[in-house]
Structures are given as C-alpha cells and as structure tokens.
C-alpha positions, 0 to 999 in steps of 0.5 A: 503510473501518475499516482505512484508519487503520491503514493508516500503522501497519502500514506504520511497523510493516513499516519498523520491522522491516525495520530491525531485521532481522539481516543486511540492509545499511541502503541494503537497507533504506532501498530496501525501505521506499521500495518498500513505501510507494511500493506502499501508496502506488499502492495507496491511491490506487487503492483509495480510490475504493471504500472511501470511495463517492467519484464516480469514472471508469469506467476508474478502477473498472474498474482497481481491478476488474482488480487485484481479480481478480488478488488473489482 
C-alpha cells in the first residue's frame, strides 16, 4: 500500500514524457495519456480492495485474482 502515493506521479511523470517526445503529434499524445490514466484508473479501482483490506464481494476478489494471474 506504500506505492498508492506515488501512483498520481508516476503517471504525471509518463504524461510528461509523452509530450515531450520527438516525433509524436500533440492529438497522439493527448490520446495516449487519456488511455494511460483511464488504464491506471480501472487498475486502481480494481486493486484497492487488496491493498487497503477493505470488505469486498467475492467476485470483486476473484477478479483482481484472475488479472493477478495473467500478470505473473
């Protein structure tokens, strides 16, 4: 749970270089962060049950699970 502070960083930091990259178009760009918050976003949601110990459904678990599995 120590990581879920930098988590809004990191993802400024990845925004930052996005649009800072030679060669990509700023539409590209304003896409590509979109897609990466709105990834971190699902993620976050997603996996906050786990890293806070919060009261969840099974399924809502068993979902976080599965995506765990195709990770590792």
């Amino acid at each position: 749970y120590h990581y879920f502070a930098s988590v809004p960083f990191i993802i400024l930091g990845i925004v930052l270089c996005l649009h800072d990259w030679p060669g990509i178009r700023q539409k590209q760009c304003a896409v590509i962060s979109w897609m990466i918050a709105g990834m971190a976003a699902i993620s976050f949601v997603i996996f906050l049950p786990y890293a806070c110990g919060m009261a969840a459904p099974i399924q809502w678990l068993d979902l976080g699970k599965a995506i765990l599995k195709i990770w590792y």
